[in-house]
matplotlib code that plots the C-alpha trace (Angstrom):
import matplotlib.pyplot as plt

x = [-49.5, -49.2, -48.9, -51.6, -54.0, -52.4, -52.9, -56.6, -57.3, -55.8, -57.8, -61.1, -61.4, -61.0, -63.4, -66.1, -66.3, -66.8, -69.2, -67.4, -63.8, -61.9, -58.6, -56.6, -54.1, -51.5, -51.4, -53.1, -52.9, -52.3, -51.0, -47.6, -44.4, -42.0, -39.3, -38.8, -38.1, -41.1, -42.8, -43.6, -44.1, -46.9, -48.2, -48.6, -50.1, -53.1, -53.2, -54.1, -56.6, -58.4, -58.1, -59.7, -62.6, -62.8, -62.7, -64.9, -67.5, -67.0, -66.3, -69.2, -72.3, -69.7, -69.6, -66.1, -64.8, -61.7, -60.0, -56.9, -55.5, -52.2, -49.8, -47.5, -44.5, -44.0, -40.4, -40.2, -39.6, -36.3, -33.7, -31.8, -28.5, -29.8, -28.3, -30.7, -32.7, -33.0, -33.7, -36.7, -37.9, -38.3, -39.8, -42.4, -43.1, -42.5, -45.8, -48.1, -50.3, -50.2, -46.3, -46.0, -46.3, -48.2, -46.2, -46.6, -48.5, -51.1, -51.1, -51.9, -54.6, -56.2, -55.8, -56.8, -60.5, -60.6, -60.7, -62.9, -67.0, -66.5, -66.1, -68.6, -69.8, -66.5, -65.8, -64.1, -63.1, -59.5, -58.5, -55.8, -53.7, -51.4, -51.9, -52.8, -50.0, -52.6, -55.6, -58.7, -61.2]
y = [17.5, 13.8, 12.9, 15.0, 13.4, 9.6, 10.4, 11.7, 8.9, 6.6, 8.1, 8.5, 4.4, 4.1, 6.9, 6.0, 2.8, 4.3, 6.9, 10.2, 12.1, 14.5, 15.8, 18.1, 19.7, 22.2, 24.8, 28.0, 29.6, 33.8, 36.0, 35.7, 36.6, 38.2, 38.4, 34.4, 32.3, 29.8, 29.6, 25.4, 25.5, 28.7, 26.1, 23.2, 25.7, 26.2, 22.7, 21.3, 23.9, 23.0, 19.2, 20.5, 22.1, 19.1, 16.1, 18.4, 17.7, 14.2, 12.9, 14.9, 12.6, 10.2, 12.4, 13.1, 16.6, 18.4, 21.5, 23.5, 25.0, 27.9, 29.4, 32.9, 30.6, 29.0, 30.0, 26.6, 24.8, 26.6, 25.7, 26.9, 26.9, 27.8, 30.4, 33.5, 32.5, 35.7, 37.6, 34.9, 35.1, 38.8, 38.5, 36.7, 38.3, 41.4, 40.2, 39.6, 42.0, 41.0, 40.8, 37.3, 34.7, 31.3, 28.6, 24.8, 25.1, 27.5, 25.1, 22.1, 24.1, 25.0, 21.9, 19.7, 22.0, 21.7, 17.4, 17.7, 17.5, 21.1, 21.6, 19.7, 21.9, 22.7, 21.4, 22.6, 25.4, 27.0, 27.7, 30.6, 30.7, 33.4, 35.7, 38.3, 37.5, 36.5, 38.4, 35.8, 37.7]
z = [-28.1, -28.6, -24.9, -24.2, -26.6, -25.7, -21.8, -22.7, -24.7, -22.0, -19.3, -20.6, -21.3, -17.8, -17.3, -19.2, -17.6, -14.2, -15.6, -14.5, -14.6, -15.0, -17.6, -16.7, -19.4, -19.0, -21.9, -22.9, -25.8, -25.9, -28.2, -30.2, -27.6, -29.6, -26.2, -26.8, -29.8, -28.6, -31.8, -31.6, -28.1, -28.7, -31.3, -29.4, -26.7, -29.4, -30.3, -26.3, -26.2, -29.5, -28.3, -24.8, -27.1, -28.9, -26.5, -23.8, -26.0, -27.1, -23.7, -21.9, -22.6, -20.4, -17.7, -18.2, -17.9, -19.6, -18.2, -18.7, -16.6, -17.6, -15.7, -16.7, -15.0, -12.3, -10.6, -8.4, -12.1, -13.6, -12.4, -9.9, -12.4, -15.5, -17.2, -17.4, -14.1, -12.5, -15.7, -17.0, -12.8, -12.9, -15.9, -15.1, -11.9, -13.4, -16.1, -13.2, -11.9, -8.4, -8.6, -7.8, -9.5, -9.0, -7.3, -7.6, -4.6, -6.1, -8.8, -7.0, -5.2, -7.9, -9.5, -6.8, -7.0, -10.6, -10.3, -7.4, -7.3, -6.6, -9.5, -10.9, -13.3, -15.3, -18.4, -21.7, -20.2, -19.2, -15.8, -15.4, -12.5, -13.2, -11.2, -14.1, -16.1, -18.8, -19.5, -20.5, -23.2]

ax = plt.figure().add_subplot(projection="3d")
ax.plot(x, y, z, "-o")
ax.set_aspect("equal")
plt.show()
């Protein structure tokens, strides 16, 4: 939470004095999971996305835009030795409703789009990039 607001903060000085830009945070809030003892993490999930809400619309008149974007897991980030890897991989593959699960190149990807004047038009919003792992309202 704190990084995320510092890096924000840090980057939209810059920002504003070139007129445009873009934020992108990594979070996304959902509903309690009772299969993990996450409970800070799920908090500081809510917290990025009520900061995105909140500096989206603060940072706008600047032209800066602030996006999230969330993930159901990404397998290319645990580790090859930690303990439980193959039960928290099917897991999250297992989640999806394609049955794969986004990789750090579908990230980037998506990413990449999101910063770009392609994207123009996006702001305070939340991008989700796993592959129906999470179910947007």
């Amino acid at each position: 939470m704190r990084s995320t607001f510092n890096t924000a903060r840090a980057a939209a000085r810059q920002m504003k004095r070139q007129g445009s830009g873009t934020i992108l945070a990594f979070g996304g809030s959902g509903d309690p999971v009772p299969d993990y003892a996450i409970g800070g993490f799920q908090v500081a999930l809510h917290v990025v996305e009520a900061m995105r809400r909140q500096l989206s619309s603060e940072l706008g008149r600047d032209g800066i835009r602030f996006v999230t974007l969330k993930t159901g897991g990404v397998l290319e980030t645990v580790a090859e030795d930690f303990p439980g890897r193959e039960r928290i991989a099917d897991g999250i593959v297992e989640a999806t409703m394609l049955k794969r699960a986004a990789t750090l190149e579908d990230v980037g990807n998506v990413a990449a789009f999101v910063a770009s004047d392609r994207a123009r038009t996006m702001t305070a919003a939340t991008v989700n990039v796993s592959a129906g792992a999470l179910i947007d309202e």
